[in-house]
C-alpha positions as CSV (number, residue, x, y, z in Angstrom):
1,X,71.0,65.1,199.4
2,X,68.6,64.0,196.6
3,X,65.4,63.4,198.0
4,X,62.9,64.3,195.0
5,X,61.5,61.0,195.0
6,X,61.6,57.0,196.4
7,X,64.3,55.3,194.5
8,X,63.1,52.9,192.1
9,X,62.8,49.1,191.8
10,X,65.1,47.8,189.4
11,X,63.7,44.6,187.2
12,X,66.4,42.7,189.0
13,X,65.2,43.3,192.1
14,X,62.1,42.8,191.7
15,X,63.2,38.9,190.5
16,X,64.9,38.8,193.8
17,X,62.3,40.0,195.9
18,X,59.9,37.3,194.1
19,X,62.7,34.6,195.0
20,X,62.4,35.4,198.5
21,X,58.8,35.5,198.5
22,X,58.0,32.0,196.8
23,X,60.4,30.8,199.5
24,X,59.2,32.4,202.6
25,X,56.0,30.6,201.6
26,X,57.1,27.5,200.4
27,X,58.6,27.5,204.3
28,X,55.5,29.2,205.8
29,X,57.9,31.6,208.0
30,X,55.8,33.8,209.8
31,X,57.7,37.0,209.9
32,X,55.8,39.8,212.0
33,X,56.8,43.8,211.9
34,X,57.0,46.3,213.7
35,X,57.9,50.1,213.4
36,X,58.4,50.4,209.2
37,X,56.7,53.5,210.1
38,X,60.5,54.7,211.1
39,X,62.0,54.0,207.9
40,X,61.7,57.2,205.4
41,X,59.4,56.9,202.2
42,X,61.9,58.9,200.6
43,X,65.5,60.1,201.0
44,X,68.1,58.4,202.0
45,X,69.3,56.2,205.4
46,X,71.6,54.1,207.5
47,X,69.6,51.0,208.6
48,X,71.6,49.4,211.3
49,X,71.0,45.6,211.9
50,X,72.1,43.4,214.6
51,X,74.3,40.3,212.7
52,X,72.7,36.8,214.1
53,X,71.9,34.9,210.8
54,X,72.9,34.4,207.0
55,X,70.1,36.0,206.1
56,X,69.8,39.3,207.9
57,X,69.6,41.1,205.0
58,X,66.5,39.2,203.3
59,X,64.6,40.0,206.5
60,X,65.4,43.2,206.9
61,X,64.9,44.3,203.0
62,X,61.6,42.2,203.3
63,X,59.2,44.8,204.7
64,X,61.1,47.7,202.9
65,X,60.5,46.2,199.5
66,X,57.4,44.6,199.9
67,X,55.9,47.8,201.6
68,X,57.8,50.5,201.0
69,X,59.1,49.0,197.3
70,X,62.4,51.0,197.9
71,X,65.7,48.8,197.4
72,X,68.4,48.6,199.6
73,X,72.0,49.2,199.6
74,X,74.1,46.5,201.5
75,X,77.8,46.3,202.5
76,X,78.8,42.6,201.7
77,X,82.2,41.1,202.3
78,X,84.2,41.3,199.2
79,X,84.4,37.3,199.2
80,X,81.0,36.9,198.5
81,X,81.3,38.2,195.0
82,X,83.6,35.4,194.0
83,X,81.0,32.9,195.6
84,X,79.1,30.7,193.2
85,X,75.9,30.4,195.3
86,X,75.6,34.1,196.2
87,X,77.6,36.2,193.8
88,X,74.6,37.0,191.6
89,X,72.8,37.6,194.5
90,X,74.7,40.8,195.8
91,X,75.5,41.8,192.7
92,X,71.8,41.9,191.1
93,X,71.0,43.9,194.6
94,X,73.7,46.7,194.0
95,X,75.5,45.7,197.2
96,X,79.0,47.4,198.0
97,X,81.8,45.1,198.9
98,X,83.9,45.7,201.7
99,X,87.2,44.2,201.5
100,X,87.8,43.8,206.1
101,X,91.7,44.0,205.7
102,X,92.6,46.5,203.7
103,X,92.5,50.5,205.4
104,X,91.8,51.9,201.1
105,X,89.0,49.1,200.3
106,X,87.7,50.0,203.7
107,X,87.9,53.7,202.7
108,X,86.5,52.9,199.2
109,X,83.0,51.6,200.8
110,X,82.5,54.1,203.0
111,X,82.6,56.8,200.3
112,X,80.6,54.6,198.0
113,X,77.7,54.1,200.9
114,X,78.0,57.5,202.0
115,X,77.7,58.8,197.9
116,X,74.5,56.4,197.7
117,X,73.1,57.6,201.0
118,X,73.5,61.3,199.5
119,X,71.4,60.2,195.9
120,X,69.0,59.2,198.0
121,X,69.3,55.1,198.7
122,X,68.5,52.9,201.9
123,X,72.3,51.6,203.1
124,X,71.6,48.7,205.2
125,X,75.2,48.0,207.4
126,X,75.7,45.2,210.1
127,X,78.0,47.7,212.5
128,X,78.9,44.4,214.3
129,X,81.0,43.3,211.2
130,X,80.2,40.2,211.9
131,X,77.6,37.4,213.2
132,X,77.4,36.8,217.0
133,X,77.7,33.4,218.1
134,X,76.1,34.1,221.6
135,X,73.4,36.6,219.5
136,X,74.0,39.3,222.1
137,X,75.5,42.7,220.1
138,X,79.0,42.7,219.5
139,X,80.9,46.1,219.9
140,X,79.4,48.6,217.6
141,X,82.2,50.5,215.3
142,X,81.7,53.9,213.9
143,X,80.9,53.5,210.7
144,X,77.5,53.8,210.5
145,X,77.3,57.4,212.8
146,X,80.3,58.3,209.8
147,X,78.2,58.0,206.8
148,X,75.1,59.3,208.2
149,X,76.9,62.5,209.9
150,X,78.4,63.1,206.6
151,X,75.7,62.1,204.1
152,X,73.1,64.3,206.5
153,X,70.8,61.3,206.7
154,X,68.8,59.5,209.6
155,X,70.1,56.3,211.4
156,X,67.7,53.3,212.1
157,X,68.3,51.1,214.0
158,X,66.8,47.3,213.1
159,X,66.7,43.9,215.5
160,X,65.7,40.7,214.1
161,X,65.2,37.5,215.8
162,X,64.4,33.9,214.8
163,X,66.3,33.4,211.3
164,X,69.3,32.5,213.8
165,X,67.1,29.1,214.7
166,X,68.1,28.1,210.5
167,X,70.9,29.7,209.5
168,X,73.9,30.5,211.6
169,X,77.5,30.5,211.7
170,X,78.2,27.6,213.8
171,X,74.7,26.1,214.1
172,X,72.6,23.8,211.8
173,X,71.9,25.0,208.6
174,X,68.3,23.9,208.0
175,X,65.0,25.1,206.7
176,X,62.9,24.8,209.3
177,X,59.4,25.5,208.7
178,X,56.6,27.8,210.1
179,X,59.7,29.2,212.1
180,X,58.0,32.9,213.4
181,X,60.7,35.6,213.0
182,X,60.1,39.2,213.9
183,X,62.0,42.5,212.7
184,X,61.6,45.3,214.7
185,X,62.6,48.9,213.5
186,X,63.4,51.5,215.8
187,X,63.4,55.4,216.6
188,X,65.7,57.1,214.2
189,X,69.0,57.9,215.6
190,X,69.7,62.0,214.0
191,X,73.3,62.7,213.8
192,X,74.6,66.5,213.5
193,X,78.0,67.9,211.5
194,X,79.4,68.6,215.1
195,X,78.5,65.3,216.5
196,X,80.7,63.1,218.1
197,X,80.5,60.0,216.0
198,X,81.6,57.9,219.3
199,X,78.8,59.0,221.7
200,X,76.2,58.6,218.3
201,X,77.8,55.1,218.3
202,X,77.3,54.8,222.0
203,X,73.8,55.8,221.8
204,X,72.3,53.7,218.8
205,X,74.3,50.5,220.6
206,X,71.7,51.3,223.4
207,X,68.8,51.7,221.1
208,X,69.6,48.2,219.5
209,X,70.2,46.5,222.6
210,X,66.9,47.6,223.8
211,X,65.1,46.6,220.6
212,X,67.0,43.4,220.7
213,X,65.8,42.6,224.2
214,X,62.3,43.8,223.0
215,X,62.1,41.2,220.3
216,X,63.9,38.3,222.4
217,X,61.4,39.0,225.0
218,X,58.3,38.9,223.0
219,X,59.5,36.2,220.3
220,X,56.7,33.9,220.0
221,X,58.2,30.5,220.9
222,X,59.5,31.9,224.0
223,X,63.4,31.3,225.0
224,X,63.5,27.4,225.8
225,X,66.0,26.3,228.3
226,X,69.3,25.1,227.1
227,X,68.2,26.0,223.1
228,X,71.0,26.2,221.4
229,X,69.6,29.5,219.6
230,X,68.6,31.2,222.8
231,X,71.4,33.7,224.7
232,X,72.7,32.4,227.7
233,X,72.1,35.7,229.5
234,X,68.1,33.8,229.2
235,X,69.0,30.5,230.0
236,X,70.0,29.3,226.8
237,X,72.9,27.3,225.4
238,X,74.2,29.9,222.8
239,X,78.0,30.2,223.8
240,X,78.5,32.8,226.6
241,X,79.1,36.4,225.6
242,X,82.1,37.5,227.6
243,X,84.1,34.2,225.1
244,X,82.7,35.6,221.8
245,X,84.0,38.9,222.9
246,X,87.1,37.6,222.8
247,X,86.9,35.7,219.8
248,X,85.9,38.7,218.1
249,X,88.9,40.9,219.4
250,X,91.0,37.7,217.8
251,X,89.1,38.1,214.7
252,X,89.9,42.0,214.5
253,X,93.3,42.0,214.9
254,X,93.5,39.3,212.6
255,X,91.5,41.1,209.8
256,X,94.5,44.0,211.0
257,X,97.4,41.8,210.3
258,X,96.4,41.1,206.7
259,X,97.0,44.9,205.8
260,X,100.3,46.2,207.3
261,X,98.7,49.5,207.0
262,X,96.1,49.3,209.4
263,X,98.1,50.0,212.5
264,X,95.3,52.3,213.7
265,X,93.0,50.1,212.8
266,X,91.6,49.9,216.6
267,X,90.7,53.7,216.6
268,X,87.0,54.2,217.1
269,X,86.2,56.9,214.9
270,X,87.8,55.4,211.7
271,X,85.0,53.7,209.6
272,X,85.7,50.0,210.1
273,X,81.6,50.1,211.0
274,X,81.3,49.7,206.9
275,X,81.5,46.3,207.4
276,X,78.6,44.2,206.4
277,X,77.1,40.7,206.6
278,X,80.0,38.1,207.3
């Protein structure tokens, strides 16, 4: 692993990150973090978010660019390349797309993640695949513990909470204003050669979930009763957890039936976890 130095910001990136900037303010979000400290200066890392929003990966590269001014790697959805609105966008941040029905793209972005973990990058992955509807963690695949057993990098795990109030899949897409929105970065998760990648799985799903709970606790504007962005394991009127379960074992077998080859595709320790933001 290459860790003689930070990686740098390229020029593109730094137009992004001034995007993002002017609009956070423009919309006066408050975002508040916590832990940066467990992100490396240097080297490279698997940052492992919890999937609630559209824009996961501008609050989690916020702190890491403005702070640490290190880009980020993301794993994207292939379809978002071909999108008009955001195609520039992953493209200008060096994202890696992940094509979710095919076993060789799958393949294809794990060695390209685990390659720019080894130079030294920051590879932000949502092991969830895909946004929650009830914002509790969906089941964790093994992607993540993959890349950083065979990279020989750190995991981090990352919970965010509050952009799911704007911008979520099946909720109102609106800008609200002054919205407060914390990001919370947690103990780094070490993985060894010999490590079972399902146990490291096992364990950095209980370090989200507790961060997760951390920052739903703690969220300035509480958990209002009935609020549509609010779990229902606190009283809110997010759709229960035990249905999106489902919905999401649906999804996955779909995402299986588009590539003939992916038979095993259920197997915990191949490295469907290189999924990122849906």
């Amino acid at each position: 692993m290459d860790d003689t130095g930070p990686r740098q910001l390229t020029w593109r990136w730094r137009v992004l990150a001034a995007i993002i900037i002017l609009a956070v303010r423009v919309l006066r979000w408050r975002i508040e973090v916590q832990g940066l400290e467990h992100v490396p200066a240097r080297g490279g890392a698997v940052l492992a978010f919890n999937h609630h929003s559209y824009v996961d990966f501008m609050m989690v590269g916020w702190p890491i660019v403005r702070q640490r001014r290190r880009p980020m790697r993301f794993l994207a959805k292939r379809e978002i390349w071909s999108s008009r609105k955001g195609g520039w966008v992953v493209r200008w941040a060096g994202a890696i797309p992940v094509d979710r029905g095919s076993d060789s793209a799958r393949e294809a972005a794990f060695e390209a993640a685990t390659q720019a973990l080894q130079a030294g990058d920051l590879v932000a992955v949502a092991p969830e695949q895909t946004i929650s509807p009830s914002f509790e963690l969906l089941p964790l695949r093994t992607g993540a513990a993959r890349m950083a057993q065979q990279a020989g990098v750190p995991i981090v795990p990352v919970a965010g909470w509050g952009s799911q109030r704007a911008l979520t899949k099946g909720g109102t897409k609106r800008l609200i204003r002054k919205l407060p929105v914390t990001v919370r970065f947690g103990d780094a998760v070490h993985v060894g050669p010999d490590d079972d990648v399902v146990e490291v799985t096992e364990e950095l799903t209980r370090r989200m979930t507790r961060l997760l709970h951390e920052v739903q606790d703690t969220y300035p504007d509480g958990a209002p009763p009935g609020a549509r962005w609010v779990p229902a394991r606190l009283g809110g009127g997010a759709p229960d957890h035990a249905e999106g379960l489902r919905e999401h074992t649906e999804r996955e077998r779909g995402w299986t039936r588009s590539d003939p080859r992916s038979a095993d595709s259920e197997d915990p320790g191949r490295p469907d976890g290189a999924a990122g933001p849906a």
